[in-house]
LOSE-442318 format. One line per 5 residues: number of its first residue (from 1); for each residue x, y, z of N, C-alpha, C. Coordinates in Angstrom, 3 decimals, m for minus. Layout:
<rs>
NUM = X:Y:Z:X:Y:Z:X:Y:Z | ... $
</rs>
This chain:
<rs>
1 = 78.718:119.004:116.660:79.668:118.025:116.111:80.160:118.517:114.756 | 81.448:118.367:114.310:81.957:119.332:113.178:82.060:117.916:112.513 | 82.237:118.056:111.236:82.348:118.089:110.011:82.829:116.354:109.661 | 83.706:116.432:110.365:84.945:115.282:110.470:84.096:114.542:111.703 | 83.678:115.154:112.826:82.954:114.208:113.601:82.028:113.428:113.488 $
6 = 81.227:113.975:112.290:80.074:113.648:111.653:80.402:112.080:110.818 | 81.589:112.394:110.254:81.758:111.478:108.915:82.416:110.308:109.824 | 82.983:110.484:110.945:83.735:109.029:111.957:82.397:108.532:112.340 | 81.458:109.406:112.769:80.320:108.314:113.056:79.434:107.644:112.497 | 79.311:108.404:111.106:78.933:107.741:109.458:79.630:106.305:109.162 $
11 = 80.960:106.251:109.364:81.796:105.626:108.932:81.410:104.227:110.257 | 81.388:104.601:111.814:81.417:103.851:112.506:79.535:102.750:112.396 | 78.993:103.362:112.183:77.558:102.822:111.576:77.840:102.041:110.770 | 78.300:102.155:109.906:78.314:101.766:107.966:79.049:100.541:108.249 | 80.031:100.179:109.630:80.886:99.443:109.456:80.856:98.346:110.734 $
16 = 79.888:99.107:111.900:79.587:98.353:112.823:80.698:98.412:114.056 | 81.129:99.705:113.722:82.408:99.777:114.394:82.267:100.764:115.800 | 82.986:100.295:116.743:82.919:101.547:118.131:84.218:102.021:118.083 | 83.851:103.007:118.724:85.296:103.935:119.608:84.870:103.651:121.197 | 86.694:103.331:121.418:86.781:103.241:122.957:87.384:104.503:122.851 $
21 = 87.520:105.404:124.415:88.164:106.283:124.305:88.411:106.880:126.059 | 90.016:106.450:126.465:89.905:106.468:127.658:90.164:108.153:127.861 | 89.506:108.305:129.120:89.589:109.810:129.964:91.190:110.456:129.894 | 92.143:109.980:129.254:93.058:111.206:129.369:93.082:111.242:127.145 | 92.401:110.779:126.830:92.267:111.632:125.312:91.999:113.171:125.062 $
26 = 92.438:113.196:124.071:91.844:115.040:123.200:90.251:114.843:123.654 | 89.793:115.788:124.321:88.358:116.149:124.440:87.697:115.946:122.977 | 88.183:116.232:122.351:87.402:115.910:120.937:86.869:114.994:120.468 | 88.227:113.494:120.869:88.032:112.448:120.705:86.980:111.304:122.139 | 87.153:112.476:122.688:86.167:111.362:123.749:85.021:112.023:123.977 $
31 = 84.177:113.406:122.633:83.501:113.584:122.861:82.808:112.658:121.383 | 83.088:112.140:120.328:82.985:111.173:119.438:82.933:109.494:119.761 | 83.340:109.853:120.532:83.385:108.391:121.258:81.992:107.186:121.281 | 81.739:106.544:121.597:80.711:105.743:121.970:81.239:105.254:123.291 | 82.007:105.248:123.643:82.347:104.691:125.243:83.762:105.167:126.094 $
36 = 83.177:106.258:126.749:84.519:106.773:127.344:85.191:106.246:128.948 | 86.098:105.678:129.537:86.029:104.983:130.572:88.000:104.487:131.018 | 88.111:104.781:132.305:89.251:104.072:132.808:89.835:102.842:131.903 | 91.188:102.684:132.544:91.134:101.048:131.799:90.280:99.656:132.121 | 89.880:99.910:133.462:89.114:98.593:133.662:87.912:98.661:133.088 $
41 = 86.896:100.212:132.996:86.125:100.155:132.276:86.087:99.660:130.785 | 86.943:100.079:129.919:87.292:99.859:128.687:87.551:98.212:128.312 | 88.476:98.012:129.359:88.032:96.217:129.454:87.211:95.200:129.347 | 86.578:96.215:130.623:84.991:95.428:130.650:84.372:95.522:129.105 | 83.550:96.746:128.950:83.295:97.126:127.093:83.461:96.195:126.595 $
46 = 84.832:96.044:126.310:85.683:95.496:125.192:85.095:94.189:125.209 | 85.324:93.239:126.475:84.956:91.883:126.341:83.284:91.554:125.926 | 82.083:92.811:125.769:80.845:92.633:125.954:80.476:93.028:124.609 | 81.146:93.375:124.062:80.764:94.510:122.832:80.530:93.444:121.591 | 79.229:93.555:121.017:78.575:93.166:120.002:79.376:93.685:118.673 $
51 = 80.340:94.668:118.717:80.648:94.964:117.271:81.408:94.707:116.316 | 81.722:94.585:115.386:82.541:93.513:114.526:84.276:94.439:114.635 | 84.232:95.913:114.825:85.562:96.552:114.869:85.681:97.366:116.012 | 86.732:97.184:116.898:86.869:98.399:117.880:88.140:98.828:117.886 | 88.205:100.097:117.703:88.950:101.418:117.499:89.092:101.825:118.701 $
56 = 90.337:101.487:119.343:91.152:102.024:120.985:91.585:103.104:120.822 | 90.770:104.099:121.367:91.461:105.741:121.430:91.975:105.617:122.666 | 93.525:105.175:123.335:94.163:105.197:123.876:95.691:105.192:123.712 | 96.295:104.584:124.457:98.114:103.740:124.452:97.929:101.931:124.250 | 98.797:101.896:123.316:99.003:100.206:122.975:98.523:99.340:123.539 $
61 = 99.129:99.542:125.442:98.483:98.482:125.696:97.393:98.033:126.222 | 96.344:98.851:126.018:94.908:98.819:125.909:94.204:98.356:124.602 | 95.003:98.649:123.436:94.478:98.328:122.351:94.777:96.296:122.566 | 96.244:95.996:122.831:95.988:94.933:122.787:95.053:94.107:123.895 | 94.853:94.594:124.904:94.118:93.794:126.132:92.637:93.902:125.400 $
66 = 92.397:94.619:124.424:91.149:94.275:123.896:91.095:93.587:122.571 | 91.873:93.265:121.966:92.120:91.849:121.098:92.236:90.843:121.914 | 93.211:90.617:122.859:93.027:89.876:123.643:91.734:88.899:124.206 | 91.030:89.665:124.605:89.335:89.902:125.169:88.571:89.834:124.114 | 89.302:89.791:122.980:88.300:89.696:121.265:89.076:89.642:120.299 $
71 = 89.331:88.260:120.832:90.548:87.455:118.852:89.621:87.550:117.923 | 88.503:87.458:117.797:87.664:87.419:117.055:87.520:88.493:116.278 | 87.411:89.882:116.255:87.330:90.873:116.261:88.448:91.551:115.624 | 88.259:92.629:115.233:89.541:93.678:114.281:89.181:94.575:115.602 | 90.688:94.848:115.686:91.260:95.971:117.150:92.296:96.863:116.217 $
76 = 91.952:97.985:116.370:92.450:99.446:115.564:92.801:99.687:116.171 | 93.812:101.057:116.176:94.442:101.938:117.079:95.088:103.199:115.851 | 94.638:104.403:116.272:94.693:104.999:115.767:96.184:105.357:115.176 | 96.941:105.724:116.664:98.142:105.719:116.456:98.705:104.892:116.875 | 99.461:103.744:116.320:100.280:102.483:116.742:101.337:103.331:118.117 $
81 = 102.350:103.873:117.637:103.332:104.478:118.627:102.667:105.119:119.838 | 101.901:105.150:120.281:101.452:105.969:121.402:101.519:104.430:122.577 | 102.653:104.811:122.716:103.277:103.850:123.783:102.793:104.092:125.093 | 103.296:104.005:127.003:103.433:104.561:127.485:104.737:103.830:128.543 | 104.796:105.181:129.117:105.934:105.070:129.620:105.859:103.594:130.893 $
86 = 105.230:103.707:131.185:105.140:102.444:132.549:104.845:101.726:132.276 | 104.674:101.139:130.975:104.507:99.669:130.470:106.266:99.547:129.685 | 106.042:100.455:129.451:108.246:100.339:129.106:109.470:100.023:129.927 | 108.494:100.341:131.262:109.460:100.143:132.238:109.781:98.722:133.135 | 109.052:97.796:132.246:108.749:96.681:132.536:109.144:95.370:131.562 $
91 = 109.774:94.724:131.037:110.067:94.327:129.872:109.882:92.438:130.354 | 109.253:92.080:129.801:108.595:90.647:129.857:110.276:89.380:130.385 | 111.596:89.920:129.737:112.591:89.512:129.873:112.798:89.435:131.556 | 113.012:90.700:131.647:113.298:91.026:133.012:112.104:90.233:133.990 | 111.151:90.323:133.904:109.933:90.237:134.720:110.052:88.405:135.065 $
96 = 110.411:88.323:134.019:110.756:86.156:134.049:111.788:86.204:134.598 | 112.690:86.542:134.928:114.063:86.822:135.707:113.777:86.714:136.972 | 112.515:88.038:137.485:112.574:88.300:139.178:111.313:87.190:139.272 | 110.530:86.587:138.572:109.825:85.668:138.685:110.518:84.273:139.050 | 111.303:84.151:138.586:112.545:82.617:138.990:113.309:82.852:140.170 $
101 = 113.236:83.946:140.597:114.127:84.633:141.724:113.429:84.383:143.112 | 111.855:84.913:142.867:110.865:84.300:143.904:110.147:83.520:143.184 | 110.123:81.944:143.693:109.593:81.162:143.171:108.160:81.111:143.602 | 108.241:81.425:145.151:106.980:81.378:145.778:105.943:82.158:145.665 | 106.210:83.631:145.221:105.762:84.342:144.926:104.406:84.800:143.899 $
106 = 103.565:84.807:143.678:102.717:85.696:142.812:102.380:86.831:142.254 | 102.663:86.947:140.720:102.636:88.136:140.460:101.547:88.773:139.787 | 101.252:89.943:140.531:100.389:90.773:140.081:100.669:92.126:139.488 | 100.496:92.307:138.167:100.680:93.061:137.050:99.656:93.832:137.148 | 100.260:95.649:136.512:98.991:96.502:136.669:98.725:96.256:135.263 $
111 = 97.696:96.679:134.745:97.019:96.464:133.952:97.964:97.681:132.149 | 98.184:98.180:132.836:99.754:99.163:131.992:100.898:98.539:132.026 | 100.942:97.345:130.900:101.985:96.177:130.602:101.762:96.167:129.172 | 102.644:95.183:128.192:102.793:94.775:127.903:101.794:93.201:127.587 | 101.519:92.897:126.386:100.815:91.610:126.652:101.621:90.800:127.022 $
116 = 103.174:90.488:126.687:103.938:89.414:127.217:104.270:89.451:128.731 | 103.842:90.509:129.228:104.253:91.007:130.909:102.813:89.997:131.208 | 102.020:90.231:130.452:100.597:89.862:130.912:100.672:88.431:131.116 | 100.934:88.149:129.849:101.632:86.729:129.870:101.951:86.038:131.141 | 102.535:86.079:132.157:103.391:86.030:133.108:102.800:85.916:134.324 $
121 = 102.177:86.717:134.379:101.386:87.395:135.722:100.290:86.676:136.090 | 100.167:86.999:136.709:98.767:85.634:137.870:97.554:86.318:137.827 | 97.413:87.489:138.071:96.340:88.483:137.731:96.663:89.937:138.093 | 95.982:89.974:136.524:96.305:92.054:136.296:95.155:92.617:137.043 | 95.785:93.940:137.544:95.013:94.979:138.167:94.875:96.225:137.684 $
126 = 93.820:97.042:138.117:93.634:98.458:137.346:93.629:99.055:138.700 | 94.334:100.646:138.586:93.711:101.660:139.782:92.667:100.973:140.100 | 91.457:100.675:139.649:90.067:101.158:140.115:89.926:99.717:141.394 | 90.825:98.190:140.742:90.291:97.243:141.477:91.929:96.643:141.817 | 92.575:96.918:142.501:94.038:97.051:142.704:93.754:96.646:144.453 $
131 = 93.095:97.185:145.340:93.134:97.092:146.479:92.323:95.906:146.599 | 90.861:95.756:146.360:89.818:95.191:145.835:90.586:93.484:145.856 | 91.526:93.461:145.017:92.054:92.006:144.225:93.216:91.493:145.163 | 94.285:92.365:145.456:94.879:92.216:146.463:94.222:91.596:147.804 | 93.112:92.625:147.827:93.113:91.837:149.469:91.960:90.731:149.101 $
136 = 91.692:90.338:148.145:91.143:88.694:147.843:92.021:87.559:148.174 | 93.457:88.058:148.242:94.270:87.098:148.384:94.696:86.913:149.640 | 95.416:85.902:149.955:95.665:85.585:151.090:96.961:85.910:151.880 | 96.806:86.217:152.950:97.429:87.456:153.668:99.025:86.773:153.557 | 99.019:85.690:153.934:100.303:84.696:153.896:101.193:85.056:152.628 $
141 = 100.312:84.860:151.061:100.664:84.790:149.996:101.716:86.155:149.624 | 103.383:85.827:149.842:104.027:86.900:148.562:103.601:87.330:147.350 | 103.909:88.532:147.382:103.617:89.010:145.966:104.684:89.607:145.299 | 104.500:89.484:144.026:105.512:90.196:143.492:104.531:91.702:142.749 | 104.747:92.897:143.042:104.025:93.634:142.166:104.423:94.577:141.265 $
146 = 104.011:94.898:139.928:104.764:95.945:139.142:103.626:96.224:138.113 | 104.421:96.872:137.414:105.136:98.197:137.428:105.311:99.059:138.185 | 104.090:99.921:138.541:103.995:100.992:139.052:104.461:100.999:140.818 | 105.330:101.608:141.188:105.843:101.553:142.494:105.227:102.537:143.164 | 104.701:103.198:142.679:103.567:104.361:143.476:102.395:103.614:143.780 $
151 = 101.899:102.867:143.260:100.701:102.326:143.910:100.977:101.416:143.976 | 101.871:100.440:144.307:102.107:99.814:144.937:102.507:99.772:146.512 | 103.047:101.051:146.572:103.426:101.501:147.887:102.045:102.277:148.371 | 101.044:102.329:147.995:99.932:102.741:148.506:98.982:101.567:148.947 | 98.929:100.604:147.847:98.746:99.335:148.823:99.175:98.979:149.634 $
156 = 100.334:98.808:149.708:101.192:98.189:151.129:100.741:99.253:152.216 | 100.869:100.474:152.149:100.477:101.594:153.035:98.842:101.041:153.474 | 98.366:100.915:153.143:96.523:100.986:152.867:96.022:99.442:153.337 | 96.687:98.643:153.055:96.528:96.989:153.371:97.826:96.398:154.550 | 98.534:97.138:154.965:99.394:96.518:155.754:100.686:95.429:154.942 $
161 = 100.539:95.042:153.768:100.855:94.042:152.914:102.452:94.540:152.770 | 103.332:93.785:152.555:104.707:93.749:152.545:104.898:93.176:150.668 | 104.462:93.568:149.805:104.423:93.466:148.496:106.049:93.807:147.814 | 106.597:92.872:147.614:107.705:93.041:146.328:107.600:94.222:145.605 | 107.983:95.214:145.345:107.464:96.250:144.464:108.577:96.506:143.081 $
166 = 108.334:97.065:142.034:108.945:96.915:140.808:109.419:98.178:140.555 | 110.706:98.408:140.578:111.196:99.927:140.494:110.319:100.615:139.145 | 109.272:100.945:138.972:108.579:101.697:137.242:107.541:102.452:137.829 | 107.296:103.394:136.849:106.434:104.703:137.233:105.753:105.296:136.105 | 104.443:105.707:136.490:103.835:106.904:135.485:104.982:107.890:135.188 $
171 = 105.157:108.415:133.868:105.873:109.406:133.905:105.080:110.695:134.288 | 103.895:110.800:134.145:103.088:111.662:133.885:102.627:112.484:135.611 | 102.151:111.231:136.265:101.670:110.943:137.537:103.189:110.989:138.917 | 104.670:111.098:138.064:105.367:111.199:138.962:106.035:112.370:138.712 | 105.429:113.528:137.937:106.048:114.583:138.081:105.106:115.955:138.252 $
176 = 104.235:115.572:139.178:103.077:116.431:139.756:104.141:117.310:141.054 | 104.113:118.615:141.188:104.781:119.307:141.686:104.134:119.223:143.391 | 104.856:119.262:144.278:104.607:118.962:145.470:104.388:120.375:146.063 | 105.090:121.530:145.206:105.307:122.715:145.719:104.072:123.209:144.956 | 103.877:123.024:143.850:102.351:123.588:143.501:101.115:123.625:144.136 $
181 = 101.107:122.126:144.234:99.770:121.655:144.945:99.575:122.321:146.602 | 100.551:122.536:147.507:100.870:123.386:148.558:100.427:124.560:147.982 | 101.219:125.777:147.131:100.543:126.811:146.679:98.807:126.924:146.434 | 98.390:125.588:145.747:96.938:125.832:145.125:95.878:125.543:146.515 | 96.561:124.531:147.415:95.772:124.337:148.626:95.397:126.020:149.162 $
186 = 96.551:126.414:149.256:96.259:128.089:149.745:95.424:128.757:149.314 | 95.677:128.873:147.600:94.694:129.672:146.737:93.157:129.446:147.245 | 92.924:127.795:147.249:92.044:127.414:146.945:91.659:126.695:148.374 | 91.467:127.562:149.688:91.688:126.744:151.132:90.348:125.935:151.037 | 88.917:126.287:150.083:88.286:125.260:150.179:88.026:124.043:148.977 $
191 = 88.909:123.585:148.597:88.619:122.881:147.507:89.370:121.501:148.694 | 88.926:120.585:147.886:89.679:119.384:147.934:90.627:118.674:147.069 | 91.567:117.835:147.559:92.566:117.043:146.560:91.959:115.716:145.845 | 92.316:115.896:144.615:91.676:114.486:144.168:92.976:114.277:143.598 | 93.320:112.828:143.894:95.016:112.257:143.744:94.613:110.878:143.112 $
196 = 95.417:110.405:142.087:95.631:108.883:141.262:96.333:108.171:142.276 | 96.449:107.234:142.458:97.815:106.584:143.407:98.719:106.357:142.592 | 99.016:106.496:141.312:100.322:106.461:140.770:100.933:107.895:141.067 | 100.392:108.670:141.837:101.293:109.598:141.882:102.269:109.731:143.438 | 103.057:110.344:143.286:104.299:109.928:144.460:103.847:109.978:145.982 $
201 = 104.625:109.399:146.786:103.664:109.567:148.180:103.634:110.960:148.810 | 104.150:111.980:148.412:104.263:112.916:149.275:103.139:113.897:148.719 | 102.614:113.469:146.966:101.307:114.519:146.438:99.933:113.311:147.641 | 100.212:112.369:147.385:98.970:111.260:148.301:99.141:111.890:149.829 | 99.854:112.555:150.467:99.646:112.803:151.827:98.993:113.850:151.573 $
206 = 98.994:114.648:150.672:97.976:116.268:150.419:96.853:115.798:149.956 | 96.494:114.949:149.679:94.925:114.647:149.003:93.947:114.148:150.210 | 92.886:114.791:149.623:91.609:114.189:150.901:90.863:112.843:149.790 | 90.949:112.827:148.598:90.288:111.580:148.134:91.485:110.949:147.183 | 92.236:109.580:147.201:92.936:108.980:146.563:92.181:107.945:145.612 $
211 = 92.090:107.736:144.348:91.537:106.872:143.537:91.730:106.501:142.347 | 91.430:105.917:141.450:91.376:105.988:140.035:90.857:107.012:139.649 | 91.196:106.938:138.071:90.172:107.749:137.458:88.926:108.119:137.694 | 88.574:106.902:137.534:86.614:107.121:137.507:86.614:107.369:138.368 | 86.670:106.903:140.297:86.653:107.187:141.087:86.869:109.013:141.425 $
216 = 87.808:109.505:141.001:87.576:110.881:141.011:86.578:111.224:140.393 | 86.586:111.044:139.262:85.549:111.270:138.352:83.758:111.464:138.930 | 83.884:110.151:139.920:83.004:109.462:140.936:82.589:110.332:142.011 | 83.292:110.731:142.651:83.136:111.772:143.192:82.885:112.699:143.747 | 83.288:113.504:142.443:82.927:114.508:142.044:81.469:114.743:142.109 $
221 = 81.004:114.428:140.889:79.675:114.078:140.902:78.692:114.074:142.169 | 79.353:112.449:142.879:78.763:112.337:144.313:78.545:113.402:144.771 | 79.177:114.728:144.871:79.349:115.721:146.144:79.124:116.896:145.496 | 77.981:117.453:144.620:77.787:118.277:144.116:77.624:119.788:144.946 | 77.560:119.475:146.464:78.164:120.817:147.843:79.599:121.079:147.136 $
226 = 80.692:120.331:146.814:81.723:120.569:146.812:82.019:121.678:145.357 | 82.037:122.651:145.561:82.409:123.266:144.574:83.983:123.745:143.991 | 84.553:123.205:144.981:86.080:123.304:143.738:86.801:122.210:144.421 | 87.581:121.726:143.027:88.400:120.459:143.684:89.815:121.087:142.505 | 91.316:119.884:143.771:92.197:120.236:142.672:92.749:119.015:142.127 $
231 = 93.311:118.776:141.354:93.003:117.679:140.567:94.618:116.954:140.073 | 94.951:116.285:140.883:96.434:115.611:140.497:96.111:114.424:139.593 | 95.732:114.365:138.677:95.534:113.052:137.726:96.079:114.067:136.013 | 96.034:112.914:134.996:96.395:113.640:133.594:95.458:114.359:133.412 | 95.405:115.404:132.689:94.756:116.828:132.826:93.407:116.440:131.976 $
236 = 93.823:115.572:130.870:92.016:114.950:130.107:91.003:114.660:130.639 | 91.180:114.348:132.533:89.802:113.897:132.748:89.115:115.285:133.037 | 89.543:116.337:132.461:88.812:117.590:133.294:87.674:117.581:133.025 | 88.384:117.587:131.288:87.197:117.418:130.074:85.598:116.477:130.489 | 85.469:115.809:131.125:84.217:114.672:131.854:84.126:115.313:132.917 $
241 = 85.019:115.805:133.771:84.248:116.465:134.971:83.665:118.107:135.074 | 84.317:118.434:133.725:83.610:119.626:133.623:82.219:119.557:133.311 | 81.954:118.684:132.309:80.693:118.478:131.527:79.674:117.492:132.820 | 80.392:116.331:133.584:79.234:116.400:134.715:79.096:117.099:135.744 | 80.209:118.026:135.909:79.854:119.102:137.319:79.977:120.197:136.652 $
246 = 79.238:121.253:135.469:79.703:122.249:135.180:79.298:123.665:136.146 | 79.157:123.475:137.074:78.910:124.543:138.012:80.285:124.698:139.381 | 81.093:123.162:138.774:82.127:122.802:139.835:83.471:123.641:139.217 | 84.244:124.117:140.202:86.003:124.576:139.745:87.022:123.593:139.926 | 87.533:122.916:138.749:88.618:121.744:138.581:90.060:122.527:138.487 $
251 = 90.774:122.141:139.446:91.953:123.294:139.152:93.295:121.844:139.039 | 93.946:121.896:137.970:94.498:121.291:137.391:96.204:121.273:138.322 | 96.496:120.126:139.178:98.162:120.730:139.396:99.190:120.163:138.877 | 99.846:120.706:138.602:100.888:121.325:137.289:102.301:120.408:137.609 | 103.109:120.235:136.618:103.885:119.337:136.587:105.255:120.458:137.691 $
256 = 106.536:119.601:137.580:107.343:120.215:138.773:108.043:121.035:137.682 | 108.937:122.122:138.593:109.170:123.325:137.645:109.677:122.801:136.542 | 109.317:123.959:135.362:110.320:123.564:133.942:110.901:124.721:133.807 | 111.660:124.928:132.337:112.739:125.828:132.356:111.410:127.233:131.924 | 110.478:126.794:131.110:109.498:127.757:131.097:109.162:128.628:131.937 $
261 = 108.674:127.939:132.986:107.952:128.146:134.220:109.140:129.326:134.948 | 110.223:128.783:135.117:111.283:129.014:135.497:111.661:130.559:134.935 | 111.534:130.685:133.227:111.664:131.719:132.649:110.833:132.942:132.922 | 109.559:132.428:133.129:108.366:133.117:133.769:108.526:134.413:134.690 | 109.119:133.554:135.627:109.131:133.814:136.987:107.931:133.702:138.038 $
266 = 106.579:133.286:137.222:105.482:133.365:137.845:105.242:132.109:138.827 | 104.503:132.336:139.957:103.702:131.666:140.554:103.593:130.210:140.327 | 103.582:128.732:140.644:103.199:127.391:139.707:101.749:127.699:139.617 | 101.171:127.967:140.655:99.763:127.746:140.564:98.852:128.645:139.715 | 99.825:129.480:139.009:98.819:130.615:138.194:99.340:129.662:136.778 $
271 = 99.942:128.617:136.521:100.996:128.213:135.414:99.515:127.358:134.770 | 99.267:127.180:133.485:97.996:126.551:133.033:97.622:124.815:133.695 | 98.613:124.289:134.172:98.913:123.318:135.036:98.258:121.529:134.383 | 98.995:122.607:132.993:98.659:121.440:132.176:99.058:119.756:132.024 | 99.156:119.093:132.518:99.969:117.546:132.838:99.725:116.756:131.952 $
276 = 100.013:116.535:130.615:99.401:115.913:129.886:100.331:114.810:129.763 | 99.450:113.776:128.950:100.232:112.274:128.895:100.488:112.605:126.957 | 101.785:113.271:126.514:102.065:113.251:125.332:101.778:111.619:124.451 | 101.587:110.524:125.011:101.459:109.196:124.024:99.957:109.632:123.778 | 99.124:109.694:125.117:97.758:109.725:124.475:97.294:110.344:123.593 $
281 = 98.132:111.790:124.089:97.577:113.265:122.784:98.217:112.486:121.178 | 99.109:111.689:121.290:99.171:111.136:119.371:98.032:110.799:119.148 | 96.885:110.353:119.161:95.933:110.239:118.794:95.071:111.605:118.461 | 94.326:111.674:116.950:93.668:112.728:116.772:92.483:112.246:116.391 | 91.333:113.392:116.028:90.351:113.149:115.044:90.945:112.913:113.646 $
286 = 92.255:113.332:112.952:92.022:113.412:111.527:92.683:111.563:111.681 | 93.919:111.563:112.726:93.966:109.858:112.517:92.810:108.654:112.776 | 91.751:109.948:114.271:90.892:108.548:113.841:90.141:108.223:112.750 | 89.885:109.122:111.671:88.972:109.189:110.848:89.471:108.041:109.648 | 90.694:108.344:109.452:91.729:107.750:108.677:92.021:106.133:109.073 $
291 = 92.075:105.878:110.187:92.083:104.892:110.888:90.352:103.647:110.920 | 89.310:104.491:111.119:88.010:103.682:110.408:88.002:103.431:109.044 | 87.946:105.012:108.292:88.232:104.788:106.547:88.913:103.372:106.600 | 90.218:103.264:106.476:91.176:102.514:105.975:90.764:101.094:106.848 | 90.683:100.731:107.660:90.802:100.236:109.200:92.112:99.372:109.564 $
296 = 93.360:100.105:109.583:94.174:100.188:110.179:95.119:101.128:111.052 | 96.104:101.295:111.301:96.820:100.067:111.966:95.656:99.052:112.604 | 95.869:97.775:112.323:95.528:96.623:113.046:96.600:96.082:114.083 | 95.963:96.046:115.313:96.662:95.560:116.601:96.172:94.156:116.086 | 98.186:93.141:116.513:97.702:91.641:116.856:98.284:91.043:117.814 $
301 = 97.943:90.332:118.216:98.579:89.199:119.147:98.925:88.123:118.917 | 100.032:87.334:119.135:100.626:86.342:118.875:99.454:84.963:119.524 | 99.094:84.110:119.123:97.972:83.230:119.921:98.637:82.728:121.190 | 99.820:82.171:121.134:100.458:81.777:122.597:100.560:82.975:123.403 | 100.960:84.159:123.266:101.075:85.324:124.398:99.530:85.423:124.683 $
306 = 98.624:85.361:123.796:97.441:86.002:124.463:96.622:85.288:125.208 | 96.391:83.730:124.544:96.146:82.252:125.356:96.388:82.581:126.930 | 97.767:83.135:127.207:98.542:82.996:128.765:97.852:84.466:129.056 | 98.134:85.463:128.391:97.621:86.931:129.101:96.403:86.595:129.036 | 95.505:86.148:128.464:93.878:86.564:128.772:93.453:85.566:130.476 $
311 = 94.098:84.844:130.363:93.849:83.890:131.928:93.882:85.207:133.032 | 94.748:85.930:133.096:95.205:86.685:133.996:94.357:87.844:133.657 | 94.247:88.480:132.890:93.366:89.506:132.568:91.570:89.364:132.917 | 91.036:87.711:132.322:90.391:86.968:132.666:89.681:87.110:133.996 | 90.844:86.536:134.798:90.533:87.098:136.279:90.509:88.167:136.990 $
316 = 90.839:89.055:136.786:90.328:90.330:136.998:89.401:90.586:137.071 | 88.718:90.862:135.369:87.334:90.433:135.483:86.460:90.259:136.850 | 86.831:88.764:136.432:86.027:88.090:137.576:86.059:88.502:138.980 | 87.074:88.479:139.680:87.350:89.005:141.001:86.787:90.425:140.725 | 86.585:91.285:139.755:86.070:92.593:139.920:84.514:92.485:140.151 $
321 = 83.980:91.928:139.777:82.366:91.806:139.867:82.006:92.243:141.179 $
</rs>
């Protein structure tokens, strides 16, 4: 642990403070961590956690779903701007619009919103409990579902379900190269696919395991015969599956051509097949350090938005048990 790692966890003692820190962070930061985990994991945490400050090494709207889950509490975030794209693609305006449109309807929000989206919604879902919550409900019952139209269309695929779906997308998770992952299957004729369902349907027909995070993550692990897998999710979780399978080969597939790649002329699958989620990487060690020191940015919530989002968030929860 260097220098600066030393003094965030000095600082996190002295002050009673944790780090959350979800699986697509700087390895650095989720090796400082006190709790590294999906979003539903981080949720969970969040609502259980004894500590007077928690510091979200993630995107916004994780920092707020854990104020949310703890008004009580000071909720940090290292870097305020580390937005993401599929909670942008969703805007609380709009969402009350197609909500008045189907009256009958119920909406279920992924858990990559907005708190005022949250607001709204009947109950949020994560990758991990998305199928899980859905089919709690009743087969009759419309839904309305969004953001993400990639896994949404994997539910409907997977449950039979005729789900409303919300034109919005991972940016990250929808530009996994279809032609790569074909190349790396070759390279690599015995590895397996490990696929997010936010990613498009045609990388989900090449995968032998579709899941969340952890669930890959999950795995992995499980199947320690399996010695190489290739890996369509943001490139941070390597960092955890290297360190619990380090005898395993994680081969990373690579976003769709760029002008780089292009300039190259090389191969995709020899390309470092790096996919990173640029909001998460704003977060560093020197901001988190800066961020305990000081302890801000402070994430808040308005009491009426969060009153209505924690019901829905709430249940999740619960139906996840």
């Amino acid at each position: 642990m260097n220098h600066l790692a030393q003094q965030i966890r000095a600082l996190c003692k002295q002050k009673n403070a944790i780090i959350l820190a979800h699986y697509y962070q700087r390895p650095e930061i989720q090796d400082v961590a006190d709790f590294v985990g999906d979003s539903l994991a981080l949720a969970q945490y969040a609502a259980t956690t004894q500590a007077d400050i928690i510091i979200m090494c993630g995107v916004h709207f994780m920092a707020e779903t854990a104020k949310i889950l703890c008004p009580d509490k000071k909720v940090l975030i290292p870097e305020p701007d580390a937005g993401c794209s599929l909670a942008d693609s969703c805007n609380a305006k709009d969402l009350k619009k197609w909500k008045e449109e189907h009256p009958e309807h119920m909406i279920v929000s992924y858990v990559n919103t907005s708190a005022e989206v949250k607001a709204l919604t009947d109950v949020v879902v994560t990758s991990s409990n998305a199928l899980q919550i859905v089919n709690k409900l009743p087969k009759e019952q419309p839904i309305l579902f969004g953001p993400d139209q990639n896994l949404g269309a994997y539910i409907n695929a997977t449950t039979g379900r005729e789900m409303e779906l919300w034109n919005g997308g991972c940016h990250v998770h929808a530009r996994f190269s279809v032609e790569a992952l074909i190349q790396l299957k070759q390279q690599y004729p015995n590895a397996k696919v490990l696929a997010h369902p936010e990613c498009k349907a045609t990388i989900l027909q090449l995968a032998d395991v579709v899941g969340s995070t952890q669930a890959l993550l999950n795995y992995a692990k499980e199947h320690p015969e399996q010695k190489q897998f290739i890996v369509a999710t943001e490139s941070g979780i390597l960092h955890e599956m290297q360190k619990a399978c380090p005898e395993t080969t994680f081969v990373p597939v690579p976003p769709e051509m760029t002008e780089d790649i292009e300039k190259n002329k090389q191969p995709m699958a020899n390309q470092c097949g790096c996919n990173k989620c640029e909001y998460m990487r704003m977060n560093t060690l020197e901001k988190l350090y800066v961020c305990i020191k000081d302890e801000r940015p402070e994430v808040m919530v308005k009491k009426q938005i969060a009153d209505a989002a924690e019901k829905s968030i709430k249940k999740m929860l619960e139906w996840s048990k």
